[in-house]
LUMNUTOR-851839 format. One record per residue (C-alpha): residue in one letter; x, y, z. Coordinates in steps of 0.001 Angstrom, whole numbers. Layout:
residues N
  res        X        Y        Z
    a        X        Y        Z
...
This chain:
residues 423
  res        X        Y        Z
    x    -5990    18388    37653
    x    -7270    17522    34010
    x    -9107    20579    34016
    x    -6483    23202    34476
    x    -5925    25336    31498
    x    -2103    24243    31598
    x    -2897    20243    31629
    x    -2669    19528    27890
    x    -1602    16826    25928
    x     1728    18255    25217
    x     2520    19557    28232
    x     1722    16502    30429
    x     3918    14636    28018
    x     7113    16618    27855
    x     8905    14988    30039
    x     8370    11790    28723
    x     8685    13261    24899
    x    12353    14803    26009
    x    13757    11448    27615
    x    12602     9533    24472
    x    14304    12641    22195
    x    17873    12298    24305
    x    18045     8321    23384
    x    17250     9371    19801
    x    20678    11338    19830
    x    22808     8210    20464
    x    24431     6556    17727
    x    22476     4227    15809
    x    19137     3827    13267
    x    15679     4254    14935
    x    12263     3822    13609
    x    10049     6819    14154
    x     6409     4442    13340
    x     3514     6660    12749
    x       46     5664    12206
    x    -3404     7374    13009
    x    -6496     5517    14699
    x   -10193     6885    15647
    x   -11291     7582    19453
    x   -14823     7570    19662
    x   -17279     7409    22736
    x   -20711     6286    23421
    x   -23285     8768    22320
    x   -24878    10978    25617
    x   -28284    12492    25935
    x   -25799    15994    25432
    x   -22840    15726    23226
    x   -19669    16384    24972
    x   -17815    19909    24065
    x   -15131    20028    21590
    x   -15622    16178    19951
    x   -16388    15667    16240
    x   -17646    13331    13662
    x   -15770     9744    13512
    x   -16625     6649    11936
    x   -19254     5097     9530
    x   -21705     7127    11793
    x   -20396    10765    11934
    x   -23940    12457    11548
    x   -24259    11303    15638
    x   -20429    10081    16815
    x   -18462    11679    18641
    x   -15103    11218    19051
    x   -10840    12652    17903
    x    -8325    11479    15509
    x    -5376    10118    17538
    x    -2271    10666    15654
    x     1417     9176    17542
    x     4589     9052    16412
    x     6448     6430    18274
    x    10016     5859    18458
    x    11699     2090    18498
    x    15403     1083    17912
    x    16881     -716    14836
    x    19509    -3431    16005
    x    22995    -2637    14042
    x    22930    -6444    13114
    x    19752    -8321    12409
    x    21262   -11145    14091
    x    18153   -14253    12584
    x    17411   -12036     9320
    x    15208   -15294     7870
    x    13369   -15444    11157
    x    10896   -13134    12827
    x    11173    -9639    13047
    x    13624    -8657    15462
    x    12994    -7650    19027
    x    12736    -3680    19189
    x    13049    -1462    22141
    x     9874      927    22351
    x    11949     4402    23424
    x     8232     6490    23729
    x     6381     8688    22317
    x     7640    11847    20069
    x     4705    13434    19049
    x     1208    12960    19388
    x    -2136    15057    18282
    x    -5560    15269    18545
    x    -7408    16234    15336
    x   -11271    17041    15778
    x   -13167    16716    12399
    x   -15484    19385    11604
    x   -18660    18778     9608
    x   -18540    19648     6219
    x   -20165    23077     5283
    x   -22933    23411     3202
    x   -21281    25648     1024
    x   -18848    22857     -208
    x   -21668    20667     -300
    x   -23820    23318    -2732
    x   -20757    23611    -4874
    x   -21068    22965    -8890
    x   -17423    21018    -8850
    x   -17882    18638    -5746
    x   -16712    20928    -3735
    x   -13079    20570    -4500
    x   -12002    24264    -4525
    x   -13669    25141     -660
    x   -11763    21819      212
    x    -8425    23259     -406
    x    -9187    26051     2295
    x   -10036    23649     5064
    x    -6703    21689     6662
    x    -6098    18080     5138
    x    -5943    15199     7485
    x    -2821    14216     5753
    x    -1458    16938     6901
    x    -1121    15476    10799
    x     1736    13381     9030
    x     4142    16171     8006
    x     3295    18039    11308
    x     4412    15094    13995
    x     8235    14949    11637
    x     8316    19084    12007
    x     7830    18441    15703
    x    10899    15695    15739
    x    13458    17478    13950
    x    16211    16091    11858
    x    18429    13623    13040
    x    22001    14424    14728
    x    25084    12815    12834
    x    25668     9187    13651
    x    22251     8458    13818
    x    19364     7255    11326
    x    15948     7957    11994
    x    13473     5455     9553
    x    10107     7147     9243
    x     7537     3678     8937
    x     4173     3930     7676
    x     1202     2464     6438
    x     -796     3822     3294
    x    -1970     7148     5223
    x     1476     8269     5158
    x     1628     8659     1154
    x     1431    11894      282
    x     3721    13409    -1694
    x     4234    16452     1220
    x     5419    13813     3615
    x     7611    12392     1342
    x     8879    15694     1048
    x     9139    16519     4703
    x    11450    13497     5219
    x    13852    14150     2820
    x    13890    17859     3837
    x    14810    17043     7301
    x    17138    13863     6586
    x    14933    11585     7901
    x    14539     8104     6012
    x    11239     6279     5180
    x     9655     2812     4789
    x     6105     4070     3467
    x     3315     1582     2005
    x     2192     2737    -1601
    x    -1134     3876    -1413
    x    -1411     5745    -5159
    x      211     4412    -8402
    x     2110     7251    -8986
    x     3631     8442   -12055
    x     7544     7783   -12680
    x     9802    10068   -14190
    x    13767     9704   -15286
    x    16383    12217   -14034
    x    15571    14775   -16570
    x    11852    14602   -15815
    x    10710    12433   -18696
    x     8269    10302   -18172
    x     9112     6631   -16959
    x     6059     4498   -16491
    x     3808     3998   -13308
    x     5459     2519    -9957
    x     2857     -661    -9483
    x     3787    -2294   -12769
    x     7128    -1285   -12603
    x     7661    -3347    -9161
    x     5116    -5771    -9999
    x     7560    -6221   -13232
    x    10724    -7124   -11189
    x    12078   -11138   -10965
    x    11870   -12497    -7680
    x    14752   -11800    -5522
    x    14499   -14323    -2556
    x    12195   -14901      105
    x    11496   -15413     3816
    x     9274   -16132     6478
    x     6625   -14229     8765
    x     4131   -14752    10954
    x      734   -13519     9995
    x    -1807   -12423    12738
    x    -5374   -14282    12997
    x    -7826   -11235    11393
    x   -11913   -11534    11086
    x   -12568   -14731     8935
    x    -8750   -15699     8782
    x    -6365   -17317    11485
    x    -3172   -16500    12189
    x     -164   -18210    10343
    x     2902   -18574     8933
    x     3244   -17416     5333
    x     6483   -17658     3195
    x     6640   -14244     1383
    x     7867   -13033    -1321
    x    10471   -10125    -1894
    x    11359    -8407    -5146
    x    12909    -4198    -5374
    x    14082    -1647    -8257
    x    16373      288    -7972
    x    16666     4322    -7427
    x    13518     6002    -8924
    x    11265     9212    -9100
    x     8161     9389    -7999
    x     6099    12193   -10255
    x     5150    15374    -8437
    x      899    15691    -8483
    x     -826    18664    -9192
    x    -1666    21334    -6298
    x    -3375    24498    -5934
    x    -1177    26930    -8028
    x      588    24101    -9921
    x      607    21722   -12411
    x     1478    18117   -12225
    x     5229    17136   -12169
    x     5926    21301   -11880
    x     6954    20191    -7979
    x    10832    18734    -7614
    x     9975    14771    -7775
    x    10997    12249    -5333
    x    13690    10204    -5222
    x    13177     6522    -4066
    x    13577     3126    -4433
    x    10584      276    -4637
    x    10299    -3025    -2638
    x     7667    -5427    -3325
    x     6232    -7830     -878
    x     4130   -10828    -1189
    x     3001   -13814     -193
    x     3391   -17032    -2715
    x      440   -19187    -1712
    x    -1810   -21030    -3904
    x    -5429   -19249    -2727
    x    -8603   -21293    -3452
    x   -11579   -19264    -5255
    x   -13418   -16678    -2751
    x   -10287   -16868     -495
    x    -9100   -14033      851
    x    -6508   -12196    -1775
    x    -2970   -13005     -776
    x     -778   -10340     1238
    x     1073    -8000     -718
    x     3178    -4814      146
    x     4216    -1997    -2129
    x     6712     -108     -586
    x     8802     3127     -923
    x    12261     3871      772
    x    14609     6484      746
    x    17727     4009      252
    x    18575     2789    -2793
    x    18209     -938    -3504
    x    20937    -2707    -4645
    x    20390    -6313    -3539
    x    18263    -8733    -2098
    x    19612    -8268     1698
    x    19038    -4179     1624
    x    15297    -5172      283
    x    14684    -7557     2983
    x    15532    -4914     5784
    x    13012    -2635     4276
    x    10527    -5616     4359
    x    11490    -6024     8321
    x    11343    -2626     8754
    x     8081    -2437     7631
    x     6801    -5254     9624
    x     7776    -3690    12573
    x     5043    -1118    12308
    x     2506    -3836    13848
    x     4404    -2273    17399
    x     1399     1325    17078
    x    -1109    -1714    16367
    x     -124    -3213    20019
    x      366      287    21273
    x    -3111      767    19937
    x    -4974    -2160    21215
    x    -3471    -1773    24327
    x    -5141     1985    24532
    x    -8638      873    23791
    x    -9142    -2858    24763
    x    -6639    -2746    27788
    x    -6846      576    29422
    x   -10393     1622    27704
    x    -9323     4860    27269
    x   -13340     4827    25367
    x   -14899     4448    28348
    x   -13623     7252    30101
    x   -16744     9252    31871
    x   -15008    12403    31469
    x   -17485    14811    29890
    x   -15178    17609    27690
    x   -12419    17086    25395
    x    -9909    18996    27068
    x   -10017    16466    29966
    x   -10234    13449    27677
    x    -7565    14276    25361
    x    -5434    15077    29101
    x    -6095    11501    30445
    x    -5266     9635    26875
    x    -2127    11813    26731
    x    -1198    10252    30411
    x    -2854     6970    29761
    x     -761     6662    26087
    x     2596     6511    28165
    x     1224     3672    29909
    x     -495     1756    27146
    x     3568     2267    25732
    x     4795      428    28356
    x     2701    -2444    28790
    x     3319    -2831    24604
    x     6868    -2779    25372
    x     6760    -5499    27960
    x     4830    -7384    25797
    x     7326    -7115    22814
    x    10252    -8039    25045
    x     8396   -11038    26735
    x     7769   -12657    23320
    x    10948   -11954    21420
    x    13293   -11740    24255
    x    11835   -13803    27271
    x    15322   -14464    28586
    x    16364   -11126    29437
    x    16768   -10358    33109
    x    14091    -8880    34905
    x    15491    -5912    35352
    x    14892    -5155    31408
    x    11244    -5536    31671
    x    10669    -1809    32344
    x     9393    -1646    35470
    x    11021      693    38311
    x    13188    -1193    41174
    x    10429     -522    43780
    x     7623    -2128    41916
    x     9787    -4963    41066
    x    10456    -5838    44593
    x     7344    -5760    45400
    x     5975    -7834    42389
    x     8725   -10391    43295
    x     7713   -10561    46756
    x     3968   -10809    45870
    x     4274   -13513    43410
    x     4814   -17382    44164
    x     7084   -17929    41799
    x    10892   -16586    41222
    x    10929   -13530    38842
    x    14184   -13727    37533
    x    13118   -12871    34049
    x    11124   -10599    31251
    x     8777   -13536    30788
    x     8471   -14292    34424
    x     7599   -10524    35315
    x     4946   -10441    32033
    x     3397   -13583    33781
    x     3533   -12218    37122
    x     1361    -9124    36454
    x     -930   -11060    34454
    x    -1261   -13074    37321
    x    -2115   -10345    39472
    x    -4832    -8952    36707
    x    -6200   -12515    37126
    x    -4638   -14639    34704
    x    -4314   -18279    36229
    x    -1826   -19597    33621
    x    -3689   -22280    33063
    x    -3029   -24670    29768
    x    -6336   -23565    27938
    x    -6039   -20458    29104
    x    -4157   -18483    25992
    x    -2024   -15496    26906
    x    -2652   -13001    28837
    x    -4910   -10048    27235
    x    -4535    -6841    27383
    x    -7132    -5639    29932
    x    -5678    -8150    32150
    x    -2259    -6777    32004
    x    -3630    -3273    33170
    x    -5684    -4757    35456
    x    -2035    -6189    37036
    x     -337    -2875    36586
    x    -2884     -940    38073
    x    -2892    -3303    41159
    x      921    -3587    41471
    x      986      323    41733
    x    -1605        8    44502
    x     1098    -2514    45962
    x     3405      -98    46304
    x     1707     2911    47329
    x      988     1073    50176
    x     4921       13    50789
    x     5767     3489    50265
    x     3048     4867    53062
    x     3810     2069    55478
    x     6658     3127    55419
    x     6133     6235    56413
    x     4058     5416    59387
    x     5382     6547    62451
    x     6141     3866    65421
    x     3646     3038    67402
């Protein structure tokens, strides 16, 4: 079936894409979290057809540029705003493309200027940014759709996309761009300008354990200015600031630690919103906002360590890209079960995601009662192979496929006993 001319990534999605698009037209504010990770696989005595260059060894890798857009709901009222982020509802996926790299050609390479003029004929990788908000659309009226992003996403076309479709954003600073007033003068640069600002107020999040530093609690740090412009750059067939600049506001995030010398530097966020900042509260949504983006890093660990979509022994990239288009819908889910069974353990079972069927049968199979979204997490751990023992740390995520995959086996085999005639 992956082979079929007609089995690509967008068309085995659509009907998952469409559902997620008809809850987006509700009432309501929605973040639309976008981020872009590397797919690579194991190098083969013949390269497989239609891969490219990825990662700190492109001369030999092989491997795509996964790009998702993925959809989550805002709650109307932060109900704990001083707490952890909220608990958010993973709708799907909106969008989702595969960019191959090509190698650089050796006429760029051989040019006098660093090849900067060949570069602007060949299609920017910042571009896959602005191209998954084209293929969203602009939100209907009632609802708010909050574009949130990490560094990739500053550019000043995707700034520009979003406010040409209506679409708000929560974008980390990745340039310190030039500011300019209302008549275009100039106005300073944005990182002094928000590292200028009095403190505002604080709160509370929980840091994640990274390579040579383990997870925590930090007290951070929140201080905004108000309605800005961000400078127009310079582009092929115009000068800087000729573009129509972008309005914004600036929230700055960090952490208020003492840090001992050769420490790790202390956590800090620069970030841009459409909505202007008038107080500490609207600041601290922007903050939460942004911290929500960690949802694509479960989505994405889920992908390669769970369901090891690198592994696959498929041997083009039409087929590959077709089985991490189907396998990304999955990977969504078990993120969202995960999400709910930490923030919102309580809920009833039936909220966990899973179809009636295959909670029957995972109620029946387990030997405890599954009467809730932590109960059913723990249940298809257990049948991964997860004991639940006291030293035994949460379930990962390879273990929560492995109980997925095997609860689907489950009920297959209902479903065709079923249909057995009597004997």
């Amino acid at each position: 079936m992956l082979g079929l001319p007609q089995a690509t990534p967008d068309a085995l999605q659509a009907p998952h894409r469409q559902l997620v698009s008809q809850q987006l037209q509700a009432p309501g504010t929605y973040l639309l979290i976008e981020d872009t990770t590397e797919l690579s696989w194991p190098e083969a005595a013949e390269r497989r057809p239609g891969l490219g260059p990825v990662g700190p060894g492109k001369a030999t890798s092989q491997g795509v540029l996964l790009h998702s857009l993925v959809a989550a709901t805002w709650p109307a009222h932060d109900p704990t705003p001083g707490a952890k982020r909220p608990a958010l509802p993973l709708l799907g996926l909106l969008d989702q493309q595969f960019h191959v790299r090509q190698p650089v050609p050796d006429a760029e390479k051989a040019h006098p200027h660093g090849g900067s003029r060949p570069r602007q004929g060949r299609v920017r990788e910042s571009a896959l940014w602005t191209r998954s908000l084209r293929a969203v659309g602009a939100p209907p009226v009632g609802a708010r759709w909050v574009v949130v992003a990490d560094r990739g996403a500053d550019s000043y076309e995707h700034l520009l996309q979003c406010q040409a479709q209506g679409l708000g954003f929560v974008v980390r600073a990745a340039q310190d761009r030039a500011l300019v007033a209302a008549d275009r003068a100039p106005a300073g640069r944005l990182f002094a300008g928000l590292r200028a600002q009095p403190r505002a107020g604080q709160f509370e999040l929980a840091l994640r354990g990274r390579p040579g530093q383990a997870a925590r609690p930090v007290v951070l740090q929140v201080s905004y200015t108000p309605a800005q412009w961000l400078r127009a750059p310079q582009r092929p067939g115009g000068a800087t600031g000729k573009g129509a600049p972008v309005p914004c506001a600036g929230v700055r995030v960090w952490v208020w630690e003492e840090t001992a010398p050769g420490a790790p530097a202390g956590l800090e966020w620069l970030l841009l919103t459409d909505t202007p900042v008038a107080d500490f509260a609207q600041a601290l949504v922007c903050a939460r906002q942004y911290a929500s983006r960690w949802l694509i890093e479960d989505f994405h660990k889920a992908l390669k360590t769970g369901l090891r979509v690198e592994q696959l022994q498929l041997q083009t990239a039409p087929r590959l890209f077709a089985a991490v288009a189907l396998l990304s819908v999955v990977a969504l889910a078990l993120a969202d079960l995960r999400e709910k069974s930490r923030l919102e353990p309580d809920l009833p079972a039936e909220a966990a995601g899973l179809e009636t069927t295959h909670l029957r049968v995972l109620r029946q199979r387990s030997r405890r009662p599954v009467q809730t979204v932590r109960a059913v997490f723990l249940a298809l751990a257990a049948l991964g192979g997860h004991l639940g023992r006291t030293g035994d740390g949460p379930p990962r995520w390879q273990t929560l496929w492995l109980g997925l995959r095997s609860l689907r086996l489950l009920v297959e085999g209902v479903r065709l006993a079923a249909q057995l005639p009597p004997e």
